[in-house]
C-alpha positions in Angstrom: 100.5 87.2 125.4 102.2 84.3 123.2 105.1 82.9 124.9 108.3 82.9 123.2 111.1 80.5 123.7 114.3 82.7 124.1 116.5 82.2 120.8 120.2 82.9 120.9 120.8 85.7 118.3 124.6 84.1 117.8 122.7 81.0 116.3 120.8 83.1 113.5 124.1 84.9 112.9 126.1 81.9 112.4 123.6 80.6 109.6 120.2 79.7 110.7 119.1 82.2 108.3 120.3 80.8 105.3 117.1 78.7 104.5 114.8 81.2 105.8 113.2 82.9 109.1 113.1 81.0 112.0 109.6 80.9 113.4 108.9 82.0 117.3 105.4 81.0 117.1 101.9 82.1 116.3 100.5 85.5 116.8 97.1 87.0 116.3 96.7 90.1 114.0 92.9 90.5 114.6 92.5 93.4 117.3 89.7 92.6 119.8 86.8 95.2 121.1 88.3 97.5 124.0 87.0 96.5 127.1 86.3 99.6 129.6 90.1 100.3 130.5 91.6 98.4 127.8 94.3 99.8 125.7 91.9 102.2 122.8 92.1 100.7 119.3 93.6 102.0 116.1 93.2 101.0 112.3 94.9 97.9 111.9 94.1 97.3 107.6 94.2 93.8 106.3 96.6 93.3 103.9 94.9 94.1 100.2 94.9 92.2 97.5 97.7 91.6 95.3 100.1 92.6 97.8 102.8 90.9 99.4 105.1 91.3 102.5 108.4 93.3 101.6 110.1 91.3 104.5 113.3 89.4 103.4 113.0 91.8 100.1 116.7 92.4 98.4 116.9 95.5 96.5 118.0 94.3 93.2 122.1 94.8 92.3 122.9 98.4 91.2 126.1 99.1 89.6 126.2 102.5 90.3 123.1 104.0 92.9 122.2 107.5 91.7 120.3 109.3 94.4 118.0 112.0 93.6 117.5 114.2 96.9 114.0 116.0 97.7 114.9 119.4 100.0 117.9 121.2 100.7 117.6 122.9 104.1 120.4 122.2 107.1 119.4 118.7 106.8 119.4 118.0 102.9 122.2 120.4 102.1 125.0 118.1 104.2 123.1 115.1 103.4 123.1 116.0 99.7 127.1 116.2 99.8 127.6 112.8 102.0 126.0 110.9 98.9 127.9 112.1 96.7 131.5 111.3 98.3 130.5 107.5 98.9 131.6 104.5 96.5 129.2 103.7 93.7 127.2 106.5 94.4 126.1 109.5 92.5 123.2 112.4 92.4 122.0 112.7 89.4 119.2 115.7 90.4 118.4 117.6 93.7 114.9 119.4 94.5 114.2 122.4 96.7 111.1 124.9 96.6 113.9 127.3 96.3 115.4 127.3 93.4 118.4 128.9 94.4 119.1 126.1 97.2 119.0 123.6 94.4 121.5 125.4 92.5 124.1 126.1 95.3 124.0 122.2 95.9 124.5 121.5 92.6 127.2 124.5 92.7 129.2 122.6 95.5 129.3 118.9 93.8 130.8 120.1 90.9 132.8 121.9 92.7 134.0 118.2 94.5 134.5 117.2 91.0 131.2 115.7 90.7 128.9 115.5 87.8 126.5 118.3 87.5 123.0 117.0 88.5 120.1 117.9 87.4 118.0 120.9 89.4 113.7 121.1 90.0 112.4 124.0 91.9 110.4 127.0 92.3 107.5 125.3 93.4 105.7 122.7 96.1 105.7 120.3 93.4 108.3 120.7 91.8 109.4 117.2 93.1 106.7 115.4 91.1 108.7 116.6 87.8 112.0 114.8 89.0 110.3 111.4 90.2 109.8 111.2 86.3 113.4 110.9 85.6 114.5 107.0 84.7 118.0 107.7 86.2 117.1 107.7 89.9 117.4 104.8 91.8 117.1 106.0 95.5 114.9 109.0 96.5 116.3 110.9 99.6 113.6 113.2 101.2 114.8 115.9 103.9 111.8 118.7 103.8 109.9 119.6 106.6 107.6 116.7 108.4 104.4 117.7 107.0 105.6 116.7 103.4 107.3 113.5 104.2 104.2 111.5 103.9 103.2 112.4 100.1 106.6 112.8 98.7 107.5 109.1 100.2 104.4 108.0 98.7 104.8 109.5 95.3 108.2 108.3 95.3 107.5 105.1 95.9 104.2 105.1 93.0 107.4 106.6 90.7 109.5 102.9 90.9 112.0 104.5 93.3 113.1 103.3 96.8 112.8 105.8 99.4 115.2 107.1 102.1 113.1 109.5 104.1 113.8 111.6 107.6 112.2 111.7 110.6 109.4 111.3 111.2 108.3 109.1 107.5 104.6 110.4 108.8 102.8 111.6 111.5 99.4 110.0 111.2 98.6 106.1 111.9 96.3 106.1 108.3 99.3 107.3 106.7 101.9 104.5 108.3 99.7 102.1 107.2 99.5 103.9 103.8 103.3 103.7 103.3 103.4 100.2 104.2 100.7 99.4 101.6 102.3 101.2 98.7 105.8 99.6 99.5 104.2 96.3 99.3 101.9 97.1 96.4 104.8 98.9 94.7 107.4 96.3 95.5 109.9 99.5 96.7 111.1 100.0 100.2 110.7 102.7 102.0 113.1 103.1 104.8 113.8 105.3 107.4 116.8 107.8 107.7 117.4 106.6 111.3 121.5 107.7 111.1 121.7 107.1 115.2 120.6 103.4 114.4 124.7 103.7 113.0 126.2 105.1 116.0 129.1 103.4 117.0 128.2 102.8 120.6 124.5 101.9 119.1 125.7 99.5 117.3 128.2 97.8 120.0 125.2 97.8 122.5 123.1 95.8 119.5 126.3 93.3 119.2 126.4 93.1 122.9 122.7 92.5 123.6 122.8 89.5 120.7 125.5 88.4 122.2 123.8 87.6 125.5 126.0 90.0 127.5 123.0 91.5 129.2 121.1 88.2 129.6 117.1 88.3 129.2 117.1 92.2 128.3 114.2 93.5 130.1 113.7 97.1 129.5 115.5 100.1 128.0 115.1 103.9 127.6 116.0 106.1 124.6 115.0 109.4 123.4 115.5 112.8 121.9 117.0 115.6 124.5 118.6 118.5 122.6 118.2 122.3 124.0 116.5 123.8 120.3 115.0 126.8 121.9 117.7 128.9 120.0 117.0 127.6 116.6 113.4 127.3 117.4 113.2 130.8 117.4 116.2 131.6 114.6 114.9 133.4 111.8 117.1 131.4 109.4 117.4 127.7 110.7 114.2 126.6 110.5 112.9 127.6 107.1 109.4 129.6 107.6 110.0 128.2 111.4 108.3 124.8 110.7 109.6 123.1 113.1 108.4 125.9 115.9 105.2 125.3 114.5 104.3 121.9 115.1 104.8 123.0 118.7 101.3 124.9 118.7 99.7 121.9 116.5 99.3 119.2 119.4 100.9 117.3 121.9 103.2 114.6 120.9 106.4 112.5 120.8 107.5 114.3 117.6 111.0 112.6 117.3 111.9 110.3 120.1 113.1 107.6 117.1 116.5 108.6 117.7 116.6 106.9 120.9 113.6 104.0 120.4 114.8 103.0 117.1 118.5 101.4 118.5 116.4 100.3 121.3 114.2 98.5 119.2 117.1 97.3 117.0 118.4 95.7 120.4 115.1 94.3 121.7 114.4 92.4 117.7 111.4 94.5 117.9 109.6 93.3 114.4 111.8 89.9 114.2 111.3 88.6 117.2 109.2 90.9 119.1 106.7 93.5 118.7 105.5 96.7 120.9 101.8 96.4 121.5 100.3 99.0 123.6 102.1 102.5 124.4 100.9 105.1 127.3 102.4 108.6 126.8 102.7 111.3 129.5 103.6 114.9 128.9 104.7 118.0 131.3 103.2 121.5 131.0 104.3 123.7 127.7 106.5 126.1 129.6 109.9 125.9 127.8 109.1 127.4 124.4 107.3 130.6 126.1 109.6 131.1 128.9 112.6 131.5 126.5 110.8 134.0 124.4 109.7 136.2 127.6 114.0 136.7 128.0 114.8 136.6 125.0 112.5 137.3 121.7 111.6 141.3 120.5 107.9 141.8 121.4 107.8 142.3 117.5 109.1 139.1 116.6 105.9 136.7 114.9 106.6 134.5 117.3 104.3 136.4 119.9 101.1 135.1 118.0 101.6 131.8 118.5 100.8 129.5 121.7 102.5 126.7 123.0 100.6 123.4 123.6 103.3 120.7 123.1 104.8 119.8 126.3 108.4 120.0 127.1 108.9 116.7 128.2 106.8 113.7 126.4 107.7 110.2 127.9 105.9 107.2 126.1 106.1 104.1 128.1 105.7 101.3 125.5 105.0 97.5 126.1 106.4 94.7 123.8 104.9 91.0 123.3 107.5 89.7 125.5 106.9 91.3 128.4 110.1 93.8 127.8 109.4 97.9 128.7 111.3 100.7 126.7 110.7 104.4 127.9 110.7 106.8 125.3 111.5 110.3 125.8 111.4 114.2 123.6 112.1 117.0 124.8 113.8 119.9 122.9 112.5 122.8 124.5 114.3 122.9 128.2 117.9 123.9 128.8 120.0 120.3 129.2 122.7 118.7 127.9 122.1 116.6 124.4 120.9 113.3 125.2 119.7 110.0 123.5 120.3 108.5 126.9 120.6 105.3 124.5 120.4 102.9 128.2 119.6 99.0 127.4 119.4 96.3 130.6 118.7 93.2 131.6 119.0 90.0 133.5 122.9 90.1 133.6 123.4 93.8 132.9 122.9 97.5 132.1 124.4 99.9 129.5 123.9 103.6 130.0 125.2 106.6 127.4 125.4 109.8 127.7 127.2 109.1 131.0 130.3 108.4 133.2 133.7 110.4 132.3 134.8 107.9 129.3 135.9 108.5 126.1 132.5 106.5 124.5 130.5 108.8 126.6 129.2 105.4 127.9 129.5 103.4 131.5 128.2 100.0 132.3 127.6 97.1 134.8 127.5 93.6 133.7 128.1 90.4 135.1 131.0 89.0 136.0 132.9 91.7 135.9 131.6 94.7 138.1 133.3 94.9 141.7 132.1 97.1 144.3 128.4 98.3 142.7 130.4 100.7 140.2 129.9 101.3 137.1 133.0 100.7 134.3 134.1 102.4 131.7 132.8 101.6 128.2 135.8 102.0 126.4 137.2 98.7 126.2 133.3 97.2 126.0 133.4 98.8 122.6 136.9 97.5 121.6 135.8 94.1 122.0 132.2 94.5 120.3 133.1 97.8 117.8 130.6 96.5 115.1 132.3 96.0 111.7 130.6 99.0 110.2 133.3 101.4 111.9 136.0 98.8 111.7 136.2 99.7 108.1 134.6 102.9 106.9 135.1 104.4 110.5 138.1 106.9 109.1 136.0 107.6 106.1 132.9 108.5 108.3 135.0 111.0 110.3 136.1 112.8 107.5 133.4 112.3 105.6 129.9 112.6 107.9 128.1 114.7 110.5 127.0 113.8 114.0 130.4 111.9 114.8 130.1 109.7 111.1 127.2 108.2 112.0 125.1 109.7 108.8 127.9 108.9 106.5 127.6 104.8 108.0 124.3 105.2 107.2 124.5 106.3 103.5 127.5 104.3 102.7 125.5 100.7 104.1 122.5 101.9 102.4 124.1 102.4 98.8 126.3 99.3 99.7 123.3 97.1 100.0 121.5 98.6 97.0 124.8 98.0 94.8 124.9 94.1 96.5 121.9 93.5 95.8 121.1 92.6 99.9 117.7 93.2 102.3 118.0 97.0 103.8 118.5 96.7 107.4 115.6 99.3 108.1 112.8 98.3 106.2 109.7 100.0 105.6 107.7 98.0 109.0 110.5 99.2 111.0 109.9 102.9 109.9 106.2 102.6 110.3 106.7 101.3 113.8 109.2 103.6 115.4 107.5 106.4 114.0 104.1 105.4 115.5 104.6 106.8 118.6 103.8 110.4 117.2 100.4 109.9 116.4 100.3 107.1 119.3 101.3 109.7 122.1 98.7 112.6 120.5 95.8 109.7 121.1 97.2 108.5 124.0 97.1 111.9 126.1 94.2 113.3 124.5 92.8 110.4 126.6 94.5 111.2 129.4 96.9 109.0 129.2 95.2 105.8 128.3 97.0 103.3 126.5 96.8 102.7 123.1 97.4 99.5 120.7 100.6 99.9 118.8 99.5 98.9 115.5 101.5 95.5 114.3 102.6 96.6 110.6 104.2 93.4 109.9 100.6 91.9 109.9 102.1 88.7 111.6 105.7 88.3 110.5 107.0 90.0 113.2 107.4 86.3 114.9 109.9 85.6 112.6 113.7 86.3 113.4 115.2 87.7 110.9 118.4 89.8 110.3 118.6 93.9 110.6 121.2 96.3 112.0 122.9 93.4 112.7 124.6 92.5 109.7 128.1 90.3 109.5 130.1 92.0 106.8 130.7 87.9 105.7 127.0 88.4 104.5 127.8 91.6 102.1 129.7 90.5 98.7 132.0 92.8 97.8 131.7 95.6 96.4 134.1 98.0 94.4 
């Protein structure tokens, strides 16, 4: 393990950036054999030739960012409408294997006063048609997983930059696949990580960089929502894809919505890296148990068999020594979590607790008394990040899941019309998505842990900026 000088984040914020990336020192991107025990290898590509790190990339400056939007289920649908009610942005054509989603979208933004856009359907690829148009700057892809991989690649072999869902693939060839075509393309591909926008994300990233938790050390994140209902909906989930992937294999399907703010926190890819994950998973008893009480015997659900587990923990080493815990689990009755918990030498955070109006409690030095915990509330005051200082209005009116997706698409079109680096970038998505095909390795080995691929190929000793972004850095924009 290299060792890394700690680097105060509030000396890269006030400007050490401005002649470049700041250099933590040298690390090796050649994996060696696995010794008996080791952590098992996985394909770690050179780079190929002619292409070039998209690190430090800007986008260039759009006037006006027209979005064209790949998939209009739940997701897509609300997603579709956020874009179009953000400054500078407009869709100018909307995709759905049903036609008839395609059209209601296109119904509703005229209906908001909003130029018709253009409408593909009717079949699988009827995407391909709209990535033809020249008036589409940004791609936004929200189908099911199983598509994200070839429609973020053919988007980005189009000339478009890609905003994709969760997960941007689900294989380790096809990370690396992403990350190649973004460099050979010279497009980013990015991540739709909204939670990375949370408000109380984003103070706990202000706070860690800060130095209010010291050394951070460790911290736990994840993805806990009771879905059995809409598992098994004949509606939600169109043709019940995402039931399906539940009798595929076991994995971490979609714990980024905890790492990925964890990761923000930790500089994972500017600073620091993970390098070897271990997965655990419980028995698959959630899923069946629910349809026993309460699913007709006729329903098609009684084919199918069960073999992810309930609970999938990934426990996930970084290059400086640091340990984040990674959890999924949507098939067990509990409370929505991301448990969204960071700590260290001086200090823990914890979410999804204590009786606040944050939903968040924590204990930090000086100013604990007694071995209690404190209310976040006036934490957050003092470290809101700017992002909700002054869109936060227009996210509640404007966005789901507490304005956190609307942050995300009004930053992303922001930088795009700026002409800035994205804060996610496309070695970001590759890494906090690794853990699904990570975890299936890892358990199919009985838990053995695995190399975490490093996508940066190197540059992820180099700090460098990301979620957290000074609004003195963005020009203005109309």
């Amino acid at each position: 393990m290299p060792e890394i000088p700690a680097v105060s984040r509030r000396l890269l914020l006030g400007g050490a950036l401005a002649g470049g990336t700041v250099a933590l020192g040298a690390g090796s991107a050649r994996a060696q054999p696995a010794a008996p025990g080791a952590p098992l290898p996985v394909p770690s590509p050179r780079r190929g030739k002619g292409q070039r790190p998209m690190t430090d990339v800007p986008f260039d400056v759009h006037k006006t960012v027209r979005v064209g939007v790949i998939g209009i289920g739940n997701r897509g649908s609300g997603m579709g409408e956020g874009w179009a009610v953000v400054p500078g942005c407009r869709v100018t054509a909307v995709c759905d294997i049903r036609e008839s989603r395609a059209k209601a979208l296109a119904d509703r933004l005229v209906a908001l006063g909003k130029p018709r856009p253009a409408e593909y359907g009717g079949s699988g690829d009827a995407y391909a048609k709209m990535l033809e148009r020249d008036d589409i700057d940004l791609v936004y892809i929200a189908t099911p997983w199983e598509f994200h991989y070839r429609q973020g690649r053919d988007a980005l072999l189009a000339g478009k930059h890609v905003l994709v869902e969760l997960p941007v693939a689900t294989e380790i060839e096809e990370l690396w696949d992403l990350v190649d075509t973004s460099e050979r393309t010279r497009r980013h591909l990015m991540l739709s990580e909204n939670c990375s926008y949370g408000r109380n994300e984003l103070a706990m990233l202000k706070m860690a960089h800060e130095g209010l938790f010291g050394d951070v050390t460790n911290g736990h994140g994840g993805y806990l929502h009771d879905l059995r209902e809409l598992l098994f909906s004949d509606t939600y989930y169109t043709d019940s894809w995402r039931r399906m992937w539940h009798t595929r294999s076991t994995a971490s399907f979609y714990a980024m919505h905890g790492l990925a703010p964890i990761a923000a926190a930790m500089d994972i890819n500017r600073g620091d890296r993970m390098t070897v994950l271990r997965a655990t998973a419980t028995e698959p008893k959630g899923l069946a148990d629910y349809r026993e009480r309460f699913i007709d015997r006729s329903h098609p659900s009684w084919k199918e068999t069960y073999v992810n587990g309930d609970l999938v923990t990934c426990l996930i080493d970084t290059a400086k020594g640091r340990v984040i815990r990674a959890e999924h689990d949507v098939s067990s009755p509990r409370p929505y979590s991301r448990i969204n918990s960071l700590a260290g030498s001086r200090g823990i955070f914890e979410d999804y607790a204590g009786s606040s109006s944050t939903g968040g409690r924590i204990y930090v030095e000086p100013d604990h008394s007694g071995h209690a915990w404190r209310d976040f509330d006036s934490y957050r005051k003092e470290f809101d990040h700017w992002l909700w200082k002054k869109i936060g209005d227009d996210a509640a009116n404007n966005g789901g899941h507490g304005g956190m997706d609307y942050v995300l698409q009004w930053r992303t079109v922001q930088l795009m019309r700026a002409g800035l680096v994205p804060d996610i970038d496309v070695y970001d998505s590759a890494a906090w998505c690794s853990p699904v095909p990570l975890s299936v390795k890892s358990l199919a080995a009985g838990g053995r842990p695995v190399q975490v691929p490093d996508f940066t190929r190197g540059s992820w000793v180099n700090l460098r900026l990301g979620l957290d972004s000074r609004e003195t850095n963005m020009p203005p924009v109309a």
